[in-house]
C-alpha positions, 0 to 999 in steps of 0.5 A: 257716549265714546264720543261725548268721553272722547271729546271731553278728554280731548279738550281736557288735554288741549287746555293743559298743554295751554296751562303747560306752556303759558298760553290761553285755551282760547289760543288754540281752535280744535278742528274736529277731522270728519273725514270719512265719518257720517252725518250722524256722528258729526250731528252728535259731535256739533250738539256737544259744542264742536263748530269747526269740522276739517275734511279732506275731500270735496265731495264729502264737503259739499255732501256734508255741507248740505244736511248739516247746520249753517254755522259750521266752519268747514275747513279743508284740510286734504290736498285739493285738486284745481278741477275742484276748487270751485265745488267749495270756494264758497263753503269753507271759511279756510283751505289749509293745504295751498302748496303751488301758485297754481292753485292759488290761482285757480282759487282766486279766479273762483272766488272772485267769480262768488264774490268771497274772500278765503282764508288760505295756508301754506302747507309746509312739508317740514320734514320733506317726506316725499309721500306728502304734499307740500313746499319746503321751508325754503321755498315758502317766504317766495311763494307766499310773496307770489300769492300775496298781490292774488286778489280774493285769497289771503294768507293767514298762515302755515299747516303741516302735516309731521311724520307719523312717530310713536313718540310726539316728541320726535316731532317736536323740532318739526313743530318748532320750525314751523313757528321759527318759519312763521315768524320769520315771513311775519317779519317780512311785512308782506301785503295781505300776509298774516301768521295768525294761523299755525295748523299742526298737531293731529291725534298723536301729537297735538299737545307737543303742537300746542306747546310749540305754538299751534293755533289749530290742531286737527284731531279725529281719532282722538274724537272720532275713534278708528277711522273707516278706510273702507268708505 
């Protein structure tokens, strides 16, 4: 019953951050962050309605993938090791966290090889915090040119992973750049380039996210509870 509360007050929240900032709920797909939780709980969390689940490792991915429905959206949201990108190229509908050429690559050879086309972000390390993955902005509008002309990846848009702040709205300019940024590489009209997708926001500040322009936000506490760092 928690998660059916939880899940409830997160979607309450989504939908007045939408109102708050003119926007339609139907704007902004929550992405519930499985990661390290069991079957069960995600078993409970797709009967209330939840079909976009976001993981952060592959083997939890590939394990998951197998005991669950058919129509979930598995999104990778972790960083991804090249060794590994061929385990789920064709089990996940987005891989959030592309942050080289490298492995832009080696997605493209695999999902040529399964015959797929995927989604992909650039994540963005805004705020250059150097424990996190990512490109900076500057860099971004060339990498995404580089991976542009790769066949079978696409680029639909920008993720990033904002600091952890007791207050949500200290992350607010870092939401906000992220936007600028993904307007500004839309401008460019780069070949098999979209910006649809903006992935920002997570249990802590997904609201200040969604007035800022989020299209995804991924949230597991939230809906989850405490995760389990001991699995």
């Amino acid at each position: 019953m928690v998660l059916k509360e939880n899940l409830q007050d997160t979607q309450r929240r989504i939908l007045e951050a939408c109102k708050r900032s003119g926007r339609r709920r139907e704007e902004v797909t929550l992405v519930a962050v499985s990661k390290t939780k069991p079957v069960e709980m995600l078993r409970e969390a797709y009967d209330l309605g939840i079909r976009v689940f976001g993981e952060n490792k592959v083997q939890e991915i590939t394990a998951k993938y197998e005991q669950l429905p058919t129509d979930i959206k598995w999104q990778m949201i972790g960083h991804l090791q090249r060794n590994k990108v061929k385990y789920i190229v064709d089990k996940v509908s987005m891989i959030h966290s592309v942050d080289s050429l490298r492995l832009a690559e080696t997605i493209s050879q695999e999902a040529g090889k399964k015959q797929v086309v995927v989604p992909v972000l650039l994540e963005v390390n805004v705020a250059e915090e150097e424990s996190k993955f990512g490109i900076s902005v500057r860099e971004t509008p060339s990498l995404a040119e580089q991976i542009s002309v790769l066949p079978n990846i696409q680029i639909q848009g920008l993720m990033t992973i904002a600091p952890y702040v007791e207050n949500p709205e200290e992350n607010r300019q870092i939401f906000r750049t992220l936007k600028k940024l993904s307007i500004d590489i839309a401008g460019k009209n780069i070949n098999n380039v979209t910006m649809n997708v903006l992935s920002m926001g997570m249990t802590g500040d997904y609201e200040v996210a969604i007035e800022e322009g989020a299209t995804m936000v991924r949230v597991g506490t939230g809906i989850f509870g405490a995760r389990d760092y001991t699995r």
